[in-house]
C-alpha positions in Angstrom: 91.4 100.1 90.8 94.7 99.1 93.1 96.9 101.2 94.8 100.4 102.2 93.9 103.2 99.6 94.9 106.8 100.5 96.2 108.4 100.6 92.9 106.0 102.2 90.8 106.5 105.7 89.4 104.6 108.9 91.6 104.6 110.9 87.9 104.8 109.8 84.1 105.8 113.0 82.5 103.4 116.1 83.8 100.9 113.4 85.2 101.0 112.6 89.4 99.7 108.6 89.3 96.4 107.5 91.4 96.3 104.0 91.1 96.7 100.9 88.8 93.8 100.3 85.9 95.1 97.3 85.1 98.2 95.2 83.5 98.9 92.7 80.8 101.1 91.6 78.0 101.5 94.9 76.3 102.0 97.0 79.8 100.7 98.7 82.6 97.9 101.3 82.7 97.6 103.9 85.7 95.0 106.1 86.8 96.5 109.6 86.7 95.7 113.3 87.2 97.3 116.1 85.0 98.9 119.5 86.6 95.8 121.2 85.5 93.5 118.8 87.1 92.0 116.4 84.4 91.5 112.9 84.7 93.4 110.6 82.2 94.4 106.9 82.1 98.3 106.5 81.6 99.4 103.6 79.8 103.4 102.2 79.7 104.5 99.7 77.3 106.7 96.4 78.6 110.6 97.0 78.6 110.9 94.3 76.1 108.5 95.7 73.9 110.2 99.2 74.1 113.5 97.8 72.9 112.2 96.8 69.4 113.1 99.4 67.4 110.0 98.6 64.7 107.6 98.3 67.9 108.6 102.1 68.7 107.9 103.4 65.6 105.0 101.4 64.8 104.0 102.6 67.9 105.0 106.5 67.4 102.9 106.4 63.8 99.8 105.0 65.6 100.1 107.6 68.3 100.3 110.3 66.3 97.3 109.2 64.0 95.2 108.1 67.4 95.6 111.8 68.3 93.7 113.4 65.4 90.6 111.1 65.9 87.9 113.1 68.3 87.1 112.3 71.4 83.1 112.2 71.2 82.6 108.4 70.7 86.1 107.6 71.6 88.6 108.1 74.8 91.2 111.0 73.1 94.2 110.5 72.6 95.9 113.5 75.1 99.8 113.2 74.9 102.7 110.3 74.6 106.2 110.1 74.6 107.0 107.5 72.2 110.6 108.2 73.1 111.0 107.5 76.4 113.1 104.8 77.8 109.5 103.3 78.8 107.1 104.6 76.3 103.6 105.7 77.4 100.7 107.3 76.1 98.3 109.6 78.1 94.4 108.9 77.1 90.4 110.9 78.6 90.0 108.6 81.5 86.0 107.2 80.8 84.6 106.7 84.5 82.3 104.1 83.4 82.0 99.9 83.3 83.3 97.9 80.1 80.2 96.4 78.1 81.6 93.1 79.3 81.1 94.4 83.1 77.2 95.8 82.6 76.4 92.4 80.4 78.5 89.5 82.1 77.8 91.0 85.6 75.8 93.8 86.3 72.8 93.5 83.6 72.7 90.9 81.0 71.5 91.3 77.6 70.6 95.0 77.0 67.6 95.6 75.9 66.4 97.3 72.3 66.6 100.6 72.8 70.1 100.1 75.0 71.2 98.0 72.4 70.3 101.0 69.4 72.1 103.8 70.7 75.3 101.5 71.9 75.4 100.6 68.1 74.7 104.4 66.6 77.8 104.9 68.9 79.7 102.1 67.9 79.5 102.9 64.3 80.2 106.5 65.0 83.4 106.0 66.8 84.7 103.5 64.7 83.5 106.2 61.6 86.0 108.7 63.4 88.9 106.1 63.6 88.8 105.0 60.2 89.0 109.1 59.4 92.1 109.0 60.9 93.3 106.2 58.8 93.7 103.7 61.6 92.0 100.4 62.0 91.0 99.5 65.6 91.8 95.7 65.2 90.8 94.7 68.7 87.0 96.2 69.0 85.2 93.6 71.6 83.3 94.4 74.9 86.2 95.1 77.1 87.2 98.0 74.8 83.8 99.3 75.0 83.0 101.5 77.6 79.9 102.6 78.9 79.0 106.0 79.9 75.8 108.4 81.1 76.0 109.9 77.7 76.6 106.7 75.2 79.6 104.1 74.5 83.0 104.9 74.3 85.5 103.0 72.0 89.4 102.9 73.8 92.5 101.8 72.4 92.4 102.1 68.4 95.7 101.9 66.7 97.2 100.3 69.4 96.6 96.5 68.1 98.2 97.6 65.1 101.4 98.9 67.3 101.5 95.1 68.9 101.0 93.7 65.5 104.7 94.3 65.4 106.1 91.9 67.7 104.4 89.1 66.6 105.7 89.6 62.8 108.3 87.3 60.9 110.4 88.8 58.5 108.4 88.7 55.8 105.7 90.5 57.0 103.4 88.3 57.8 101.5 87.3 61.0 104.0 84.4 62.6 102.7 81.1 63.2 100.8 80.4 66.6 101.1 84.6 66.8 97.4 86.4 67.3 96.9 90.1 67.2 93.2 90.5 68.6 90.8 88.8 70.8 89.7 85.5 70.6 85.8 85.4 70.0 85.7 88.8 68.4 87.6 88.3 65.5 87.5 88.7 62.0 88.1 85.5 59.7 91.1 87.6 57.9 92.5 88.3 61.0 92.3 84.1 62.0 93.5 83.4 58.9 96.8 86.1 59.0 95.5 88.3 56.0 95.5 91.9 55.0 93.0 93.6 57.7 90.8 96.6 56.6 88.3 98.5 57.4 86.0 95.9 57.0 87.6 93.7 59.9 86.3 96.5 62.5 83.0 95.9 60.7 82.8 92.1 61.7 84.0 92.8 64.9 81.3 95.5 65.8 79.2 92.3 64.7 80.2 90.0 67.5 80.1 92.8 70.0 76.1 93.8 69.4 75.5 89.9 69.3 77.0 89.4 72.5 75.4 92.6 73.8 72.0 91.7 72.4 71.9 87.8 74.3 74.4 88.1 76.3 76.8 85.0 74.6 80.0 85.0 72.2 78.4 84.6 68.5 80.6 81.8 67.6 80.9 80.0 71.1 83.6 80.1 73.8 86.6 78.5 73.7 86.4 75.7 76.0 86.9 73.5 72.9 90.1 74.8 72.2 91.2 78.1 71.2 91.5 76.2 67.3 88.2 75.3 67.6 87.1 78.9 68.0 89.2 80.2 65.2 87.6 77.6 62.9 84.0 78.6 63.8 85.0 82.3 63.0 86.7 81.5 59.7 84.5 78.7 58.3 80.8 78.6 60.3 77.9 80.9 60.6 77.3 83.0 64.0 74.5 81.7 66.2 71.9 84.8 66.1 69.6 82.7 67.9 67.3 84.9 70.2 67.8 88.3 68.4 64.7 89.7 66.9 64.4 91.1 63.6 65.5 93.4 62.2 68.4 93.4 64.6 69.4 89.9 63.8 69.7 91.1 59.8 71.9 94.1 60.8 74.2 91.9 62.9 74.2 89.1 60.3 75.7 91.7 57.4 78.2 92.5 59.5 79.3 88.9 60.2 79.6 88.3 56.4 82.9 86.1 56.0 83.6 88.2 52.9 85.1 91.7 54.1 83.5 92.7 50.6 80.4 92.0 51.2 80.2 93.3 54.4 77.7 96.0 55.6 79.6 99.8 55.2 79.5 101.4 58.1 77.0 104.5 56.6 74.6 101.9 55.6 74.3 100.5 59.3 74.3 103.6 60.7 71.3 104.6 58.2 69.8 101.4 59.8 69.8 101.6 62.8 68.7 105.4 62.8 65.6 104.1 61.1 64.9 101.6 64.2 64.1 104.4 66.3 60.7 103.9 67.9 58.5 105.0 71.1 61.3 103.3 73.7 63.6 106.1 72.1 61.7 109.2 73.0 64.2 112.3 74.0 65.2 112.8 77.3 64.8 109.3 77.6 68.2 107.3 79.8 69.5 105.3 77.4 71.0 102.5 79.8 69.3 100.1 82.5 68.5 101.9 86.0 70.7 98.9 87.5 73.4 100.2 85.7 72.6 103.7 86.3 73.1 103.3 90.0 76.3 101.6 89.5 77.6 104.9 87.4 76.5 107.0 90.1 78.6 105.5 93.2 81.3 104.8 90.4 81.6 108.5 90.1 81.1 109.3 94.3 84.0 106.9 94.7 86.0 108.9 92.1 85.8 112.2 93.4 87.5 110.6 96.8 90.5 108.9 94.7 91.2 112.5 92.9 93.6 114.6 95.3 97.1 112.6 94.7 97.8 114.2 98.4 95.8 112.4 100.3 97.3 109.1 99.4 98.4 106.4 102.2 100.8 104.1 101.9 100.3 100.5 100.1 99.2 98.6 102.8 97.1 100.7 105.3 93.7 100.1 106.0 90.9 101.4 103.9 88.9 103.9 103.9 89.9 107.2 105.2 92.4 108.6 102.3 93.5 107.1 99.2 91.9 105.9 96.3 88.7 103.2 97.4 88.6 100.1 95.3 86.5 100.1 92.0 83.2 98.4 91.9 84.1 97.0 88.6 86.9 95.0 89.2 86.3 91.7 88.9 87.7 89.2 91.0 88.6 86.7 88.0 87.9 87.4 84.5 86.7 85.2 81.7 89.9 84.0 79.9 87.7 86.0 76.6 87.2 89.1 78.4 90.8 91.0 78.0 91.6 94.1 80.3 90.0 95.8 83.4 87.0 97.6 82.3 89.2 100.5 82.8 92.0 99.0 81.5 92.1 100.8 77.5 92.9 97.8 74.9 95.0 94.8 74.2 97.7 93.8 75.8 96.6 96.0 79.2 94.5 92.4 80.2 94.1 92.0 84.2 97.1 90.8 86.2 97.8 87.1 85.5 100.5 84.8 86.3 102.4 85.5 82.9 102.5 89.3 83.4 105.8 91.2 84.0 106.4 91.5 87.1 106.4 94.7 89.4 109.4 96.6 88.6 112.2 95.5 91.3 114.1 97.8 94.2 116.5 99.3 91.4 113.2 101.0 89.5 113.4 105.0 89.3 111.1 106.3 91.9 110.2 110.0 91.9 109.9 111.4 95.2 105.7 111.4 96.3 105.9 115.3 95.9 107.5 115.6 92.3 111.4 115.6 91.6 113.3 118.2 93.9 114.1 121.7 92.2 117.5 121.5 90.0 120.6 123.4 91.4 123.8 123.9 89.7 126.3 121.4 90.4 129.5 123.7 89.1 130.8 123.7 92.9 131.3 119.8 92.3 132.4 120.1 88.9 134.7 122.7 89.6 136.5 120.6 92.3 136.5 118.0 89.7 138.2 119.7 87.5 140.9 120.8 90.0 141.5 117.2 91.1 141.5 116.1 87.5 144.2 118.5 86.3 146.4 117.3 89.2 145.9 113.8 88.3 147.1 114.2 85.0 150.3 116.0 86.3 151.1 113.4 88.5 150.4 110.9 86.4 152.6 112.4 83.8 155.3 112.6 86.5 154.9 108.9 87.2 155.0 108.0 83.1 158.6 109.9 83.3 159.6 108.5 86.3 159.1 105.3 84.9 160.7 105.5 81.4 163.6 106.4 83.1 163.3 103.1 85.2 162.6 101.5 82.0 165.9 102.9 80.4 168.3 102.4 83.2 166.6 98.6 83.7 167.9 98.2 79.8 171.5 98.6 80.2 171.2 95.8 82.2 171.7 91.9 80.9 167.9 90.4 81.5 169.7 87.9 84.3 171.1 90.7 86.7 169.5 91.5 90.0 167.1 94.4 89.9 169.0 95.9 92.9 171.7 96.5 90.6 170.4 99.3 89.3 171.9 102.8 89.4 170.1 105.0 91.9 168.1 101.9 93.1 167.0 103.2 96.6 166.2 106.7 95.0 164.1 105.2 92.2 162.4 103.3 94.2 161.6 105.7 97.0 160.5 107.9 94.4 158.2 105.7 92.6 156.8 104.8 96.3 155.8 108.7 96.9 154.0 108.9 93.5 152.2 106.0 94.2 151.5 106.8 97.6 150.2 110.6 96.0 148.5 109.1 93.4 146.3 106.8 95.6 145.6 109.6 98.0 144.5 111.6 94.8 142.1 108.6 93.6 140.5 108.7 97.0 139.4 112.2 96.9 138.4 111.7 93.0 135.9 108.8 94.2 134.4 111.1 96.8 133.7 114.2 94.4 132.7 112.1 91.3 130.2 110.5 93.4 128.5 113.9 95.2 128.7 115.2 91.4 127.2 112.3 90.2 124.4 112.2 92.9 123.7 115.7 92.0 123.5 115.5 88.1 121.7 113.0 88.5 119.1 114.1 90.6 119.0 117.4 88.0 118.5 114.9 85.6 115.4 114.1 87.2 113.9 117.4 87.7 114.7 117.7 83.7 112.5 114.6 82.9 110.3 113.0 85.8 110.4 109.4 86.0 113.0 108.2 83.1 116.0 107.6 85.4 117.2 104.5 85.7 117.6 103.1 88.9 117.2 105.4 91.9 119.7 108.1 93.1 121.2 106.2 95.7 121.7 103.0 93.9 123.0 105.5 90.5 125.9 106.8 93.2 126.1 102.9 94.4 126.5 101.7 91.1 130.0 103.0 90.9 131.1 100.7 93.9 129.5 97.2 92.4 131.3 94.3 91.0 132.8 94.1 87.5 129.7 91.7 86.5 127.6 95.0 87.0 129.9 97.6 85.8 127.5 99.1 83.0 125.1 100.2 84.9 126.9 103.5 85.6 126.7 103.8 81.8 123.3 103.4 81.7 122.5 106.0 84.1 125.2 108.4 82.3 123.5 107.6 78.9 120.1 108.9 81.0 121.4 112.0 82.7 122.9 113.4 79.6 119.5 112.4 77.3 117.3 114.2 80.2 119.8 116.8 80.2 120.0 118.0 76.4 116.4 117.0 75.9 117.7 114.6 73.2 118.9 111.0 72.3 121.5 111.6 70.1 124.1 114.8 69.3 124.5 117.9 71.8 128.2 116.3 72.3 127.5 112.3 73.1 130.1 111.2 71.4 132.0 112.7 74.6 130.2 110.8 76.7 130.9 107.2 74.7 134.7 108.7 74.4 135.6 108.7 78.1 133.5 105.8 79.3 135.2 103.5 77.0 138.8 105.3 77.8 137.8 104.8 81.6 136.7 101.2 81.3 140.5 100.0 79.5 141.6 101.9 82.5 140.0 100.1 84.7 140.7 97.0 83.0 144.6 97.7 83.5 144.2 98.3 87.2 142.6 95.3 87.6 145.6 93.2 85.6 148.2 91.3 87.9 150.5 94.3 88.0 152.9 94.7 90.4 155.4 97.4 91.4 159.2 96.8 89.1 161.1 96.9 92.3 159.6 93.9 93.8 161.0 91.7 90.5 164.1 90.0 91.6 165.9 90.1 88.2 166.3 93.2 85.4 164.1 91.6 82.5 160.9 91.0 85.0 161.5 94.6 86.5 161.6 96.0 82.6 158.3 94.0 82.0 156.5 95.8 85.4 157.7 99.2 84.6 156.2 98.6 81.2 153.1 97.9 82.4 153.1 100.7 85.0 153.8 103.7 81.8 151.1 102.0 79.8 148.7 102.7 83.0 150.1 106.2 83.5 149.8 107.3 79.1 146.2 105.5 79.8 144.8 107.6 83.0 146.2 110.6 81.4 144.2 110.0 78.7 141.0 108.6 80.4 141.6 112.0 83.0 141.4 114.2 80.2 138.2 113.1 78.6 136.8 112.7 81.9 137.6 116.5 82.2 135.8 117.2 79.1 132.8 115.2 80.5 132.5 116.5 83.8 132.9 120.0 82.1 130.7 119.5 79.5 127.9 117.9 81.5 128.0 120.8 83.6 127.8 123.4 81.5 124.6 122.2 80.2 123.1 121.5 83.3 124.0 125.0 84.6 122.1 126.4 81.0 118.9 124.0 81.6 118.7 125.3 85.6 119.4 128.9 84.6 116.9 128.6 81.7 118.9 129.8 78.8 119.1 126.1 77.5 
């Protein structure tokens, strides 16, 4: 396990983060504790993966259905929000080795009476998954954990999820696109066909051949990753070295028929009938190597546990902070897939193609959990005010200016603008509201921004960790170029979402209304528009001062809905702190 890096959340919903598990094509997964103390692995899903809208609810149907499968032969399922601007899902945290750890590194091949109850507890979990109607799709050693009390199966119904963004239109698996792991898949799943039940059955085949001799059943893929899908689909396993009758209950679940396959009750009725003298009761079920690995595994665990005693990234160990796992490998077989702690496909070990860190701009709770909400109607209130009086003297300025306009008229387009009646009086006039009006702006940008900065860091306290962008870069965002200017949109669209508790409704057409209104508004300001008395001749002056009431109508109108915004937002906000929300 790795430490937490600058950028990384400190919670994901009610959990406080430990460390990273691991990280691959799907997401990340952290090691995280609940408010009441338990132990849980917390995985996110990629950004690109969580703008797919068929990916989210793939994902949010395999969530749910991962949740009603027990957690006796499997890692539960605990909680998820499928519905977060980063999706994650909250799992039991198994403090044990994958099978490919104790095999590839620790032990080797296991030996019979390892090998009998990791296969009773194989076919047992995978017996509770397929209860739940969900197919696991990725079974293979580094989805196998292993435990004082037995195997543990992590990540069903998550394959399935990922299946999604590898689809073409039709359906259909596209081409080059593999959903599972090389080595330990089924021939339906090489070839891009329906997968049932019987696909887990064919995988749970490779898995007890490689954990009975301690080698892939149908080779590596030094050849060529097409080489290896061939020997799935078309050859026979090599089941060279396993004794009888082991070697017939692996080879009926390798059948390249998924009708013809073993049923999982007929292999569990098998391999109860195996038992023997090496399975007497009371009897450890795993290697005493692998025994004594558990055992500092779980000392080392107890130290990471209190999220307080944390350092920061960089410091020395030992002392505080979570100490580095004795199963994480340096470098991975390319087979292998995830950390041993890592829950599944798509969560492999860091590698060079894996999204990066999240960058400086990334939300970042504060270390000791988002600060306590307080009503901002002070701000808003002042808001308001300054609002109202923007609108009256824009108003003022809209009059002031038709009347420009209309005494510019009765002029021929050729005369001097000077000509006009009351020149020196219009002018002076339209100096003082512009004068007013830019003094008026200046105090707007000062409150909108402390209002801003403190719905915003509400919005955090209503939901932990889905912010985009951190608070001071949400109030900076107001102040960046034009090439940026959505991001204060963004963090709107987040504040309101985390403060009504839902994506859509509760008044967001509101919040569309006035950014849209306030981005033509900004587009006018931002035209070559200058002041009608600095045109030398009538018809230019006309053309100026026509510009200058279609600014005025527009910031009345953008000041308005504004008002509504600010008023609306904080009204809520004032609800959610006061509880009545």
């Amino acid at each position: 396990m790795d430490g937490l890096i600058p950028g990384d959340p400190e919670r994901i919903g009610r959990y406080r983060l430990l460390g990273r598990l691991g990280e691959g094509g799907m997401g990340r997964v952290y090691l995280a504790r609940s408010d009441r103390g338990r132990t849980v692995a917390v995985k996110t899903v990629r950004e690109e993966l969580a703008r797919m809208p068929d990916f989210r609810r793939r994902f949010s149907q395999e969530v749910k259905a991962a949740q009603r499968v027990g957690g006796e032969w499997t890692a539960p399922v605990l909680d998820a929000d499928t519905e977060a601007s980063t999706p994650w899902v909250a799992t039991g945290y198994v403090a044990g080795p994958s099978l490919a750890e104790v095999v590839d590194r620790q032990y080797g091949p296991l030996p019979p009476s390892t090998l009998r109850v990791l296969a009773a507890g194989l076919v047992r979990a995978l017996q509770a998954i397929h209860a739940a109607g969900l197919v696991h799709r990725d079974l293979k050693p580094s989805n196998v954990l292993v435990t004082i009390d037995g195997p543990r199966v992590i990540d069903f119904g998550i394959a399935r999820a990922l299946d999604v963004s590898t689809q073409s239109a039709e359906g259909l698996t596209a081409a080059g696109a593999v959903v599972g792991s090389p080595g330990f898949m089924s021939p339906e799943q090489v070839r891009g066909e329906k997968v049932s039940y019987a696909s887990d059955v064919f995988c749970l085949g490779a898995v007890l051949a490689y954990a009975a001799t301690g080698r892939m059943p149908f080779g590596t893929d030094e050849s060529g990753m097409h080489a290896l899908l061939f020997r799935i689909a078309t050859e026979e396993a090599n089941l060279t070295g396993i004794s009888e009758p082991w070697q017939g209950l692996i080879a009926g679940c390798l059948v390249k028929d998924p009708e013809k396959r073993t049923t999982l009750d007929d292999l569990l009725t098998s391999i109860e009938d195996l038992e023997g003298a090496d399975a007497a009761p009371g009897r450890a079920w795993l290697p005493g190597e692998v025994l004594a690995e558990l055992g500092r595994h779980a000392v080392q665990l107890l130290d990471s546990e209190d999220p307080e005693d944390r350092v920061p990234v960089g410091a020395p160990a030992g002392g505080f902070g979570p100490p580095p796992s004795p199963y994480s490998p340096p470098t991975p077989p390319p087979w292998q897939g995830p950390s041993p702690y890592a829950a599944g496909p798509g969560f492999a070990q860091p590698s060079p193609y894996s999204t990066p860190p999240p960058g400086p701009g990334s939300a970042t709770p504060s270390p000791y959990g988002p600060a306590a909400a307080r009503s901002a109607k002070p701000l808003g209130t002042a808001l308001q005010v300054l609002f109202i009086l923007f609108t009256g003297l824009s108003l003022a300025r809209f009059n002031l200016l038709t009347e420009t306009y209309t005494r510019l008229g009765g002029l021929s387009e050729g005369a001097t603008t000077r000509s006009v009646g009351n020149f020196t009086s219009l002018r002076a006039l339209n100096l003082a509201a512009d004068i007013a009006l830019g003094a008026l702006q200046l105090a707007l940008v000062i409150v909108w921004v402390l209002w801003f900065r403190r719905v915003r860091q509400n919005a955090e306290s209503f939901a932990p960790g889905r912010i985009r962008y951190r608070t001071g870069l949400a109030v900076g965002s107001w102040f960046i170029p034009v090439v940026n200017v959505f991001m204060p949109k963004q963090i709107a669209n987040d504040i309101w979402t985390a403060t009504t508790g839902s994506p859509r409704g509760a008044g967001r057409w509101l919040l569309h209304t006035w950014w849209w209104l306030w981005l033509f508004e900004l587009g006018m300001s931002l035209n070559d528009y200058s002041s009608w008395d600095e045109a030398e001749f009538a018809g230019d002056a006309m053309v100026s001062a026509f510009n200058g009431q279609a600014s005025s109508f527009l910031g009345v109108v953008s000041a308005v809905f504004a008002l509504l915004f600010v008023t609306r937002l904080t009204s809520l906000q004032r609800k959610r702190v006061a509880g009545t929300a």
